[in-house]
Backbone as a printed PyTorch tensor [residue, N CA C, xyz], in Angstrom:
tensor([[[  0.8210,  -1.1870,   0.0000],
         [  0.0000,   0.0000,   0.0000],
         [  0.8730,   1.2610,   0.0000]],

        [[  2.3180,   1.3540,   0.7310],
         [  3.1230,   2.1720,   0.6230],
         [  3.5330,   2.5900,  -0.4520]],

        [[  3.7180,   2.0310,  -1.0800],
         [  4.1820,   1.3050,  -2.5110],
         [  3.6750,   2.7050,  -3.5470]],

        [[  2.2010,   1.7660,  -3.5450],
         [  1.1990,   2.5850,  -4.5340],
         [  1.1740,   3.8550,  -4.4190]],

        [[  0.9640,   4.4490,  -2.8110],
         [  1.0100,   5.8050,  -2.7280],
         [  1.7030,   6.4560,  -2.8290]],

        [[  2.9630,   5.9720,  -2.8490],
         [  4.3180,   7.0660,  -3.0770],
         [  4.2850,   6.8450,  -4.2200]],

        [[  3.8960,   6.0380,  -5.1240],
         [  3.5940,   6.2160,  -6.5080],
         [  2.7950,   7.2860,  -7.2630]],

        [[  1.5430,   7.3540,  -6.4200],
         [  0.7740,   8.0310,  -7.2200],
         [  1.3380,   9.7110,  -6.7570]],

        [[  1.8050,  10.0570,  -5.1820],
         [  2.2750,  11.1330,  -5.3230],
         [  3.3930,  11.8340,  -6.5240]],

        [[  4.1250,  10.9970,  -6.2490],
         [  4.8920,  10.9430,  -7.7110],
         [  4.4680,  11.3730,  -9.2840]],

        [[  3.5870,  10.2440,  -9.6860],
         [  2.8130,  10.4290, -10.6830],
         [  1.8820,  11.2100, -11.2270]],

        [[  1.3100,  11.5080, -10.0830],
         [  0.3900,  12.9540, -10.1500],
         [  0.8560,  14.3880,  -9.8250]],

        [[  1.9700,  14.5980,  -9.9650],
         [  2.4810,  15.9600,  -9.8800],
         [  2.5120,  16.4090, -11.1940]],

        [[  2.1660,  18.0850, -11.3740],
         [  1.9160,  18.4400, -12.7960],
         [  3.3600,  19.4840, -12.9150]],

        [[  4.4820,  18.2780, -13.5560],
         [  5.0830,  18.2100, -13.5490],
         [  6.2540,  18.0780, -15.4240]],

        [[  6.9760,  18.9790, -15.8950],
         [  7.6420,  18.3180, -17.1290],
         [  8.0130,  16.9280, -17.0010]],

        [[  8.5920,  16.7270, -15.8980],
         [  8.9910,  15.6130, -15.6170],
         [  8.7630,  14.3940, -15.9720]],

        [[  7.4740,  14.6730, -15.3880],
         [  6.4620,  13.2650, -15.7870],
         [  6.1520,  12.7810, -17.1460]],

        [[  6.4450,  13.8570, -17.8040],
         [  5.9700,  13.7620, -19.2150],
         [  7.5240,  13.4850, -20.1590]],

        [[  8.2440,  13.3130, -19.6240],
         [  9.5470,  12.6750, -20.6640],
         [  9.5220,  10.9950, -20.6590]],

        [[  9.9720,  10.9590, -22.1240],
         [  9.7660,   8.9100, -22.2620],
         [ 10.0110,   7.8570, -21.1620]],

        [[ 11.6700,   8.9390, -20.6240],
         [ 11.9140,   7.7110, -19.1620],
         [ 11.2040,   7.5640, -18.2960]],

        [[ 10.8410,   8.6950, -17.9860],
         [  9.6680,   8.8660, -16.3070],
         [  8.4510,   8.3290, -16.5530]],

        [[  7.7690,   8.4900, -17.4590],
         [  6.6760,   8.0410, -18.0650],
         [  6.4440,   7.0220, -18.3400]],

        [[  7.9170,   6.0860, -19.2330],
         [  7.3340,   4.3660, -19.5930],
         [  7.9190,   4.0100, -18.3940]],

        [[  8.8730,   4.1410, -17.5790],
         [  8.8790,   3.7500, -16.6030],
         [  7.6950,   3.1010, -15.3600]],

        [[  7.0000,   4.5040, -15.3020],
         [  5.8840,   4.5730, -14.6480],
         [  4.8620,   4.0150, -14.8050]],

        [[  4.6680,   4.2960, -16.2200],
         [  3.6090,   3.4200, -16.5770],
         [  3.6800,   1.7260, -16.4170]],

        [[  4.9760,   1.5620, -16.9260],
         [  4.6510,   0.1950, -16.8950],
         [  4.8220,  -0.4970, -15.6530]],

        [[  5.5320,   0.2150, -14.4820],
         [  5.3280,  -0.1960, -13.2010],
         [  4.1090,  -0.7510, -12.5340]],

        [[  3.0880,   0.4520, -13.0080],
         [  1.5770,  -0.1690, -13.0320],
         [  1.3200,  -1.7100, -12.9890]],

        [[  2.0910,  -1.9380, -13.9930],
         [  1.2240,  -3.3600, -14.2840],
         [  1.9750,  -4.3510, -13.4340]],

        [[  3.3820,  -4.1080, -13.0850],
         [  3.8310,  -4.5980, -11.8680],
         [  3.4240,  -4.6850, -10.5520]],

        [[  2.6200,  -3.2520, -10.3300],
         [  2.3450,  -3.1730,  -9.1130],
         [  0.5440,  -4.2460,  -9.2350]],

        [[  0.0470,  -4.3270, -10.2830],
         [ -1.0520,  -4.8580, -10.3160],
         [ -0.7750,  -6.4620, -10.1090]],

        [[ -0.2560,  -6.7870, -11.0900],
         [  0.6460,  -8.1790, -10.6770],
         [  0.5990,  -8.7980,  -8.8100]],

        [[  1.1940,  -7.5850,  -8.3550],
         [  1.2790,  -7.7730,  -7.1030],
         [  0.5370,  -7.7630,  -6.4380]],

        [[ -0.7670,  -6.8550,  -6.2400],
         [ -1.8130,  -6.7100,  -5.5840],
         [ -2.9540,  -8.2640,  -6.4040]],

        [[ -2.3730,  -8.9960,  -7.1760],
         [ -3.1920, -10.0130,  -7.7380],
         [ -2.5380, -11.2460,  -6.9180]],

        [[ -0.7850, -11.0060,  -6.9210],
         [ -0.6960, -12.0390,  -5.7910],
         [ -0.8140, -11.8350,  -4.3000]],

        [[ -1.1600, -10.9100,  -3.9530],
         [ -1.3870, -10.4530,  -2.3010],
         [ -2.6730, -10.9510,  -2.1760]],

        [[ -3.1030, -10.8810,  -2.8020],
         [ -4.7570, -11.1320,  -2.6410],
         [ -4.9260, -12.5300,  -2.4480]],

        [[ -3.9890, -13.4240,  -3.4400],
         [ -4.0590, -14.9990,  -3.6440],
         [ -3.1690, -15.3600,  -2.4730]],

        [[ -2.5020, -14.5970,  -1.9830],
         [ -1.8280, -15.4260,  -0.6270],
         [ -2.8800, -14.9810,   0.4800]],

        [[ -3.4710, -13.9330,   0.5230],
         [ -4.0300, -13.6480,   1.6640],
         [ -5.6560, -15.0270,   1.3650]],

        [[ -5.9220, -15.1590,   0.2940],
         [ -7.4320, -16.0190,   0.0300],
         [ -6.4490, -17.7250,   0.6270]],

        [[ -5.4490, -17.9590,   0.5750],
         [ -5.2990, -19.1480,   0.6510],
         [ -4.7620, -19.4030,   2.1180]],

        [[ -4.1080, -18.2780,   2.7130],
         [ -3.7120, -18.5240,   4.0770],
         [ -2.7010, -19.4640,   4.1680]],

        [[ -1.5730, -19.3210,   3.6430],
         [ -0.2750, -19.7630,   3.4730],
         [ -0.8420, -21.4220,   3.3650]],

        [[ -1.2250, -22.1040,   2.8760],
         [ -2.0750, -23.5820,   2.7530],
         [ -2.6060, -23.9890,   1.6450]],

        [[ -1.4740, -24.0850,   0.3150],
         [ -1.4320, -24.2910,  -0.5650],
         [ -0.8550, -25.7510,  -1.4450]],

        [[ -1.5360, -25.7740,  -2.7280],
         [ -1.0110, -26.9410,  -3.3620],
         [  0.0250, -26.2030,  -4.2660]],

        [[  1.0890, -27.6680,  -4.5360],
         [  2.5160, -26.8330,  -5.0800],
         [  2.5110, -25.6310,  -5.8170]],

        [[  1.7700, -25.9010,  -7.1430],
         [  1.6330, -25.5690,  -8.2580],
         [  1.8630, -23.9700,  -7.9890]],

        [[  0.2770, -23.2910,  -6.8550],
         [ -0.3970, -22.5200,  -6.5760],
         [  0.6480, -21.6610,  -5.9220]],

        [[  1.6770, -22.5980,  -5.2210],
         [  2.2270, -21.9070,  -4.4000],
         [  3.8740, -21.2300,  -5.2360]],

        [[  4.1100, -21.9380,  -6.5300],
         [  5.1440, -21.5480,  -7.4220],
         [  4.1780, -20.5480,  -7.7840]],

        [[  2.7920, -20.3720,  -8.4970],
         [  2.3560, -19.0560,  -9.3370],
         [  2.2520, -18.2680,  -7.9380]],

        [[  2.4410, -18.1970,  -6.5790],
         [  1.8460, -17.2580,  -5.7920],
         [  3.3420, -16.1450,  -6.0630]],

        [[  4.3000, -17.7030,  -5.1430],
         [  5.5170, -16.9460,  -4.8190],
         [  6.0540, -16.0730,  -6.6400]],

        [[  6.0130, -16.4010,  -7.8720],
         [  6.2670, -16.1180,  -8.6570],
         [  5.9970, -14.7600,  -8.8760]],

        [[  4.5990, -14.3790,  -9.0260],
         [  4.3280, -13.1490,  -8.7860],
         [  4.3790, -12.2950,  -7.9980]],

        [[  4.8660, -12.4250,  -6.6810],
         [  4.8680, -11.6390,  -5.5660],
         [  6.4540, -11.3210,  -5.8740]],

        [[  7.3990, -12.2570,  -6.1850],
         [  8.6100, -12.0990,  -6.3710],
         [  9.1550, -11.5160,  -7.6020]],

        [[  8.7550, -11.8920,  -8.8300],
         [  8.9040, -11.4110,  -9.7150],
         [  8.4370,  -9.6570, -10.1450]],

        [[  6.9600,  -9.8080,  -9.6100],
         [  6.3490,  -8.3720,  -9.9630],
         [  7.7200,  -7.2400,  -8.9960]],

        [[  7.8700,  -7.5270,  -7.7050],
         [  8.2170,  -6.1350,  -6.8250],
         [  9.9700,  -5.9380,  -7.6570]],

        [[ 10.1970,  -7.4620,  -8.2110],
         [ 11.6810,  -6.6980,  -8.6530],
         [ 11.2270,  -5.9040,  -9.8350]],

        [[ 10.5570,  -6.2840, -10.5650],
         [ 10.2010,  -5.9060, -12.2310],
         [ 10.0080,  -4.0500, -11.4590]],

        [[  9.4350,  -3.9090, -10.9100],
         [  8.5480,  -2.6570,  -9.8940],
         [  9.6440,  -1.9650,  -9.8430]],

        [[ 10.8560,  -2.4980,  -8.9410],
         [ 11.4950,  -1.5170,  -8.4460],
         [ 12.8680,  -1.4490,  -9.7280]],

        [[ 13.0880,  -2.1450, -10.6330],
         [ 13.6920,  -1.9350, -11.6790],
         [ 13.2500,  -0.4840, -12.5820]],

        [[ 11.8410,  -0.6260, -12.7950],
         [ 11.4530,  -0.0870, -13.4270],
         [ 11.2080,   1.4840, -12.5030]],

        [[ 10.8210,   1.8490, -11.5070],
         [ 10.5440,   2.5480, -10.3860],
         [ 12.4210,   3.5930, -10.4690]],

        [[ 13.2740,   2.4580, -10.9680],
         [ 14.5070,   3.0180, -10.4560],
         [ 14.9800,   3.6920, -12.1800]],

        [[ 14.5760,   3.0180, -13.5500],
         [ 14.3850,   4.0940, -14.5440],
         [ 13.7440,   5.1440, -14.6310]],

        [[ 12.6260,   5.5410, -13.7180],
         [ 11.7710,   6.7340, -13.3870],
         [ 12.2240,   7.4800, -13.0050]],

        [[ 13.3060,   6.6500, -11.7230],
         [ 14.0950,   7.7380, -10.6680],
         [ 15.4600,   8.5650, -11.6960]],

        [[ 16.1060,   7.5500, -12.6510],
         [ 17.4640,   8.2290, -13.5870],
         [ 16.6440,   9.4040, -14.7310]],

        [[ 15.4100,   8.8660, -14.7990],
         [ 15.0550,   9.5650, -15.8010],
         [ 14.8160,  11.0800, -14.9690]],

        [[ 14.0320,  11.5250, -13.7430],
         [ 13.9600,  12.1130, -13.2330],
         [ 15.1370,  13.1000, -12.4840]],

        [[ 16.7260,  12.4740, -12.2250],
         [ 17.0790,  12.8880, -12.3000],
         [ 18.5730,  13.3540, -13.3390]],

        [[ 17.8750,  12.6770, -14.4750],
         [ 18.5370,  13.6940, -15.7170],
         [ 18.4510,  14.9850, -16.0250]],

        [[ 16.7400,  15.3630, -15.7480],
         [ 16.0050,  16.3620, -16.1630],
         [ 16.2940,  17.5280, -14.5770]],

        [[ 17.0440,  16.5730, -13.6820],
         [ 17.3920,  17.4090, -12.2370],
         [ 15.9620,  17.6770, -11.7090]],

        [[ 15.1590,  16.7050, -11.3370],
         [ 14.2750,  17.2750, -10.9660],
         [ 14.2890,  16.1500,  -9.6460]],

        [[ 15.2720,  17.0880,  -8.7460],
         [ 15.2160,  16.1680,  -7.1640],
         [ 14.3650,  15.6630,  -6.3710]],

        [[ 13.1760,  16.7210,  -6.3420],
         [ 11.6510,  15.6380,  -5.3930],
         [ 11.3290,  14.9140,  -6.1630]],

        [[ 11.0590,  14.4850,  -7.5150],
         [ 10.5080,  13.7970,  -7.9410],
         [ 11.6230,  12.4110,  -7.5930]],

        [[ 13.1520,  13.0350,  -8.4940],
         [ 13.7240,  11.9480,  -8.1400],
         [ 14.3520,  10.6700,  -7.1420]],

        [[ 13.8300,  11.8190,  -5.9980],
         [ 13.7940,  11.2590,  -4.2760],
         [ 12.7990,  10.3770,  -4.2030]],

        [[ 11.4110,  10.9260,  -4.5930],
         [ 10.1690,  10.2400,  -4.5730],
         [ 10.2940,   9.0150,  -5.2000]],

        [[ 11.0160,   8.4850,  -6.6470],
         [ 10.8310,   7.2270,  -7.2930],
         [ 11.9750,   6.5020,  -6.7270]],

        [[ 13.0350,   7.2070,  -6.4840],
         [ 13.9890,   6.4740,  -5.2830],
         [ 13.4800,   5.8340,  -4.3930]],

        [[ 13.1740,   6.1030,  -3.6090],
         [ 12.2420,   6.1520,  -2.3860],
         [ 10.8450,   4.9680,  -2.3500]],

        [[ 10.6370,   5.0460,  -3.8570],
         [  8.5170,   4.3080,  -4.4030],
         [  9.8880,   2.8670,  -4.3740]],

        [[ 11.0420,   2.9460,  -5.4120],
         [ 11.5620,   1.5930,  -5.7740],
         [ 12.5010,   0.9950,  -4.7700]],

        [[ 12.6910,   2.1310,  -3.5030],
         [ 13.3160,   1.1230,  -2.5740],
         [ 12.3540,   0.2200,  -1.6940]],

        [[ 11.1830,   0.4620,  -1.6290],
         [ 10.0950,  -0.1070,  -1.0500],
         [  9.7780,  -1.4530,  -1.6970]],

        [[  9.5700,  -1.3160,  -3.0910],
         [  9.6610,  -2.4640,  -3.6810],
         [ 10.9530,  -3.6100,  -3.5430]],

        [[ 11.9530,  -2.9170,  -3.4190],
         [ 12.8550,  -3.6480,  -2.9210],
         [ 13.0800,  -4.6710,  -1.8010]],

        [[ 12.0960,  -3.5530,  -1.1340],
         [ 12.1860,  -3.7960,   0.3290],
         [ 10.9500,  -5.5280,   0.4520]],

        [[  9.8880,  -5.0530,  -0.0800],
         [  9.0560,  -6.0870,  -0.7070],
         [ 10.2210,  -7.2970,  -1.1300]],

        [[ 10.3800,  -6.7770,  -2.2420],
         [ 10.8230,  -8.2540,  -3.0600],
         [ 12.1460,  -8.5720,  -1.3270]],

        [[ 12.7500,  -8.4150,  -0.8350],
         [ 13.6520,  -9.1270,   0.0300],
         [ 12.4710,  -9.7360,   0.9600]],

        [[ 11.4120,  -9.2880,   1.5620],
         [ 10.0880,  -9.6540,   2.1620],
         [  9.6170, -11.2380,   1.6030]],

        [[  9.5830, -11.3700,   0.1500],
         [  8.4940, -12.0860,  -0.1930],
         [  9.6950, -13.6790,  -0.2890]],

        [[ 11.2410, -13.2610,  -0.4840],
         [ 11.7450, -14.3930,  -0.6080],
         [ 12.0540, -15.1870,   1.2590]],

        [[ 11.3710, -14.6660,   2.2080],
         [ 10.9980, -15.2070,   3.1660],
         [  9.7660, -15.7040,   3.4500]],

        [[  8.8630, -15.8030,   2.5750],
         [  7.8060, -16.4980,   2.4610],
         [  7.5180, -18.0650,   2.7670]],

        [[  6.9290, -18.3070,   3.5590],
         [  6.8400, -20.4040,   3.8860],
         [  5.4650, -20.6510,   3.9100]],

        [[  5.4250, -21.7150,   2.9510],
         [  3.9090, -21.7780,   2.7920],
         [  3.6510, -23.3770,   3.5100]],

        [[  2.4610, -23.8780,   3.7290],
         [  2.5120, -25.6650,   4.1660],
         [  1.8560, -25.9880,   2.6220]],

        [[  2.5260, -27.0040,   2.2340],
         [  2.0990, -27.7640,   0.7130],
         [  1.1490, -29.0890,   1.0930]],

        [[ -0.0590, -28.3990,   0.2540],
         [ -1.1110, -29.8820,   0.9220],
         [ -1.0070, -30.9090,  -0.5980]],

        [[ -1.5130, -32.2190,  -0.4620],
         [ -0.9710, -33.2980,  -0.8770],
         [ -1.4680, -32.7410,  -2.1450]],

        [[ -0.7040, -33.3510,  -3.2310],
         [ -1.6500, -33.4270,  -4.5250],
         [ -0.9710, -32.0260,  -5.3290]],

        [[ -0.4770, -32.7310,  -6.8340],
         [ -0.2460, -30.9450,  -7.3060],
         [ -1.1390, -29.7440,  -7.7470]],

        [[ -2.4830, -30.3460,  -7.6810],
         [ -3.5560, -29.6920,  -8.1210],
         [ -3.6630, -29.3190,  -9.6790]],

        [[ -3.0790, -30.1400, -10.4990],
         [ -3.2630, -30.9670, -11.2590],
         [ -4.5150, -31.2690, -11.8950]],

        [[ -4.9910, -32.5660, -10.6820],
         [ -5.7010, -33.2550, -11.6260],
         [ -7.6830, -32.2560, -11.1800]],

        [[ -8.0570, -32.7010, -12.0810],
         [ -9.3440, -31.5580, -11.9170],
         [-10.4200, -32.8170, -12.1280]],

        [[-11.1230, -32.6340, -11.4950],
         [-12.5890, -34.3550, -11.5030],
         [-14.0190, -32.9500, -11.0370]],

        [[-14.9140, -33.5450, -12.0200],
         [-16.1830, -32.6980, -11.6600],
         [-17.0680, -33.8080, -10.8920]],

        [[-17.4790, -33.0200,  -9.6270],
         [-18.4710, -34.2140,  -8.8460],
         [-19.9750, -33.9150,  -9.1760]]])
């Protein structure tokens, strides 16, 4: 949730900044990182760490994968921002992609219990 909001402060400043290719595809496509993530937060919080394998490679995958993709991208926002010298902003995406960072070191401590079965096989009763 930290995440997002230091994002959108960021993002919503009416700003040149925002509007050059780096800061911008950066940003933008962080989005879909950060969505990624809020799709696996949701699937760990619905399953309550009590998962079949499979579920638990697509959980950890996205939770892990999205916050680096995030703060990679979070940290081209930040160079792009400060090319143009524009220091709050560039503090701010500093700041949005060390969080993600901070996340992705979070999520590779993750332990889930694996219940039997790879979930796999699918039978309609």
């Amino acid at each position: 949730m930290a995440e997002l909001a230091m994002y959108l402060v960021c993002a919503l400043q009416t700003s040149y900044t925002n509007t050059t290719p780096l800061v911008a595809g950066g940003g933008i496509l962080s989005i879909i990182a950060q969505i990624f993530q809020w799709i696996g937060l949701i699937q760990l919080c619905l399953c309550r760490l009590k998962v079949k394998e499979r579920d638990c490679r697509e959980i950890y995958t996205k939770l892990h994968g999205s916050c680096m993709a995030c703060a990679i991208l979070l940290g081209i926002s930040a160079v792009g921002a400060l090319l143009v010298k524009d220091l709050p902003l560039f503090a701010g995406y500093a700041i949005d992609g060390l969080i993600a960072l901070y996340l992705y070191a979070q999520t590779k401590s993750l332990t889930f219990t694996i219940l039997p079965g790879d979930g796999s096989d699918f039978s309609e009763g």
